[in-house]
N, CA and C atoms as an extended XYZ file, in Angstrom:
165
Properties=species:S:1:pos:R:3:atomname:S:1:resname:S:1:resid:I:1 pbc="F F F"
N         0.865       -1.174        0.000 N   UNK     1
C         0.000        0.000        0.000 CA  UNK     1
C         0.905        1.228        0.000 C   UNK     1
N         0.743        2.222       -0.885 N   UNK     2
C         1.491        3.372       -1.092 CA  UNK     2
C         0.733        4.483       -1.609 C   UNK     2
N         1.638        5.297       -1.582 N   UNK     3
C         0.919        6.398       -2.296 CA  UNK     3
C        -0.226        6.807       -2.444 C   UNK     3
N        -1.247        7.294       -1.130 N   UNK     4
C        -2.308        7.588       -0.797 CA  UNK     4
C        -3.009        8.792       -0.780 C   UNK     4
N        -3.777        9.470       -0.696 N   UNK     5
C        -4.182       10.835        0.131 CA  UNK     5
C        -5.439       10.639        0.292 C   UNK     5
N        -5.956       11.303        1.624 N   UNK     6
C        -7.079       11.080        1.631 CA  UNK     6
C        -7.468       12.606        2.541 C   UNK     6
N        -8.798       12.986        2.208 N   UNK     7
C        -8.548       14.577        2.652 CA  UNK     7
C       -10.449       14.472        2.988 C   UNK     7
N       -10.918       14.941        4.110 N   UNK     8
C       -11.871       15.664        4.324 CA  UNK     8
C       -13.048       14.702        4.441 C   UNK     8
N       -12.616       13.524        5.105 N   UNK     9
C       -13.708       12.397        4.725 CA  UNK     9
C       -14.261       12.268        5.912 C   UNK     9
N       -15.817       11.940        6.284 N   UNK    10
C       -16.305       11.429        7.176 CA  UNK    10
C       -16.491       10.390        8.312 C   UNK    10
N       -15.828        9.651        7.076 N   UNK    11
C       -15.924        7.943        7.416 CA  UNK    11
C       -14.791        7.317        6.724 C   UNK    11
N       -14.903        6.370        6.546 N   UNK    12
C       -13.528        5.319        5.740 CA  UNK    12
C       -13.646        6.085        4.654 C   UNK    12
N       -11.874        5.980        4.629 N   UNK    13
C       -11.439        7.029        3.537 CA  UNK    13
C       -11.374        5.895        2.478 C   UNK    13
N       -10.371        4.794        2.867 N   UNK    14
C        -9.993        3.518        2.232 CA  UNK    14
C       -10.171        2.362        2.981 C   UNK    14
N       -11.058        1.276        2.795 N   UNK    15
C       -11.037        0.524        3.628 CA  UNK    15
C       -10.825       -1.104        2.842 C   UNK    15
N        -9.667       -1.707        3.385 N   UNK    16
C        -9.303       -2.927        2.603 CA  UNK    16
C        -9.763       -4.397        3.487 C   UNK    16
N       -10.418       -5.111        3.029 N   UNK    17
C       -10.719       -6.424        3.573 CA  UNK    17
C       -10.114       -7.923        2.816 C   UNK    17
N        -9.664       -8.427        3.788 N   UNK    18
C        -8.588       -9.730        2.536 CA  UNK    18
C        -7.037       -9.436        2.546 C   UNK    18
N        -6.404      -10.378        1.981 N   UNK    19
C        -5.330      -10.956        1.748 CA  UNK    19
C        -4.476      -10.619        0.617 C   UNK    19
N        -3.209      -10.152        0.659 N   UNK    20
C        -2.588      -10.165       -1.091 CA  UNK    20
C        -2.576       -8.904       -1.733 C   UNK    20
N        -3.483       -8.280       -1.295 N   UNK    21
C        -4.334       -6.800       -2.030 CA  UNK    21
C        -2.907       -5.806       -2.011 C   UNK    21
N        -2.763       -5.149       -3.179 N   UNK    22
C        -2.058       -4.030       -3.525 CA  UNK    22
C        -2.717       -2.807       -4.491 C   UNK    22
N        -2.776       -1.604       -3.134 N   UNK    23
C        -3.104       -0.448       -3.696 CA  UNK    23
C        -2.052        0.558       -3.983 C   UNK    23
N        -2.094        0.980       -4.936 N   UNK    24
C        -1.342        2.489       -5.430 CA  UNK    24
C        -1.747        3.410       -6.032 C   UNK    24
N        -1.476        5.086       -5.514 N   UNK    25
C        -1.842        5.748       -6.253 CA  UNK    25
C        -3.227        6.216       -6.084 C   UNK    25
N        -3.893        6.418       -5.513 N   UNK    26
C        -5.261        6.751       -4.611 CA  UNK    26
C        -5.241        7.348       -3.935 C   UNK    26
N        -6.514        8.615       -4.050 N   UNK    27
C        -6.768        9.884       -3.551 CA  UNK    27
C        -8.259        9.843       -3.265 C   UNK    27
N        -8.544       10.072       -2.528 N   UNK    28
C       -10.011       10.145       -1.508 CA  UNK    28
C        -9.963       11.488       -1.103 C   UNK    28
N       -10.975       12.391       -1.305 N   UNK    29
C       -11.445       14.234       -1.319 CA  UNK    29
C       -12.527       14.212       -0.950 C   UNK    29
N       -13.322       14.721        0.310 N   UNK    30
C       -14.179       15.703        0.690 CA  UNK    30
C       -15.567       14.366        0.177 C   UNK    30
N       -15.178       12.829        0.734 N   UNK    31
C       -16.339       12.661        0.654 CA  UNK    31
C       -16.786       11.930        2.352 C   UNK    31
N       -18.103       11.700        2.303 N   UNK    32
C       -18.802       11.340        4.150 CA  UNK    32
C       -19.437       10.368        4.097 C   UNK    32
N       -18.845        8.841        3.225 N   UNK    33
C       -18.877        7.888        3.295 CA  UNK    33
C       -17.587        7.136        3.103 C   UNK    33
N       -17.872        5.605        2.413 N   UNK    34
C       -16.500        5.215        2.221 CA  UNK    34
C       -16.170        5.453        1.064 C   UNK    34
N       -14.605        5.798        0.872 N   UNK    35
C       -14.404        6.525       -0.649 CA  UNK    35
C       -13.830        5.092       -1.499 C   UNK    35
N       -13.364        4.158       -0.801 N   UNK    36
C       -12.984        2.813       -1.626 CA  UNK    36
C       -13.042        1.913       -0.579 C   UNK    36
N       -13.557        0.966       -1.099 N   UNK    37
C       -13.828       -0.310       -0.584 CA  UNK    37
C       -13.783       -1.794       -1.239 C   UNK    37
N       -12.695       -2.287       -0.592 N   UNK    38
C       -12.041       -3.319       -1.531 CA  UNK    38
C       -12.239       -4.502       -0.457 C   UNK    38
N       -13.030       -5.736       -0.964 N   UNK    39
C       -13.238       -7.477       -0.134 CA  UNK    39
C       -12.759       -8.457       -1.097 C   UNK    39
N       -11.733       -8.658       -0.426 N   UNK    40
C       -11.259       -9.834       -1.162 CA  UNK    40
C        -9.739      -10.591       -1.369 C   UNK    40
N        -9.442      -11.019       -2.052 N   UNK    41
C        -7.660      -11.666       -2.074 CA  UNK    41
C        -7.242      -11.068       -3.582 C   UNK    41
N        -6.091      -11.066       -3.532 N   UNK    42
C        -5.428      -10.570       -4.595 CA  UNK    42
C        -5.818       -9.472       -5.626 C   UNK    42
N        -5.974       -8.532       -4.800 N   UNK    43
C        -6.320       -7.325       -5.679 CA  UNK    43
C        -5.477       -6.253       -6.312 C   UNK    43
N        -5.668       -5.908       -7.170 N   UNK    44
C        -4.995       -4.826       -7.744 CA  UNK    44
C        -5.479       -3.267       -7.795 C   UNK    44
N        -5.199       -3.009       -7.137 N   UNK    45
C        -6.225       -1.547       -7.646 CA  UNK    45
C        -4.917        0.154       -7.334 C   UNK    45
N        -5.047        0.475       -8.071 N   UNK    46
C        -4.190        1.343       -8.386 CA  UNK    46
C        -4.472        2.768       -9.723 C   UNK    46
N        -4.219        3.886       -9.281 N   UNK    47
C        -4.594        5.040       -9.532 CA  UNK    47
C        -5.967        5.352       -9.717 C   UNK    47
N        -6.732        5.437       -8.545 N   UNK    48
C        -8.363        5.549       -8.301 CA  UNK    48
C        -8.354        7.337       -8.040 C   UNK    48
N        -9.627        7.714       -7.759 N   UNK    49
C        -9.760        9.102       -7.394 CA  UNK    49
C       -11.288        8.795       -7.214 C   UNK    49
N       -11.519        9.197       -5.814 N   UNK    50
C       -12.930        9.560       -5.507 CA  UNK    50
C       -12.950       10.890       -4.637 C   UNK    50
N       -13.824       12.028       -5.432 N   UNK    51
C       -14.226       12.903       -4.866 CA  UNK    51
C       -15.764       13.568       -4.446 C   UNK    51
N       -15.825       14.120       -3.478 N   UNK    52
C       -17.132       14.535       -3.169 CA  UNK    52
C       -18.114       13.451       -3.079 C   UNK    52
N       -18.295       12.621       -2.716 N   UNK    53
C       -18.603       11.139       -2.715 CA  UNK    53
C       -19.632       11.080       -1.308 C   UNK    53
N       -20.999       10.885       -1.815 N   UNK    54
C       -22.003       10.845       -0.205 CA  UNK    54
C       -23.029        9.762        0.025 C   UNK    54
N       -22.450        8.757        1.184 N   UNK    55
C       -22.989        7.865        1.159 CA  UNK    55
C       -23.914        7.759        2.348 C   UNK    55
């Protein structure tokens, strides 16, 4: 897990569940739910952007 930001959030900015998982490159802005939400094994997820986001 690297290279993150997460700015102004309510609740889970990033929230990872599972095994293996590699995030990079993800930015979470000004939202008041969860801005990513990842269940599972071997994930990839890398250069996301969630902003203003209301859950």
């Amino acid at each position: 897990i690297g290279g993150h930001g997460v700015s102004l959030n309510a609740s889970f900015g990033i929230q990872v569940t599972g095994n293996n998982n590699s995030l990079t490159d993800n930015r979470i802005d000004r939202n008041t739910g969860i801005g990513l939400d990842v269940a599972g094994n071997h994930n990839l997820i890398e250069a996301d952007q969630v902003s203003a986001t209301v859950q």
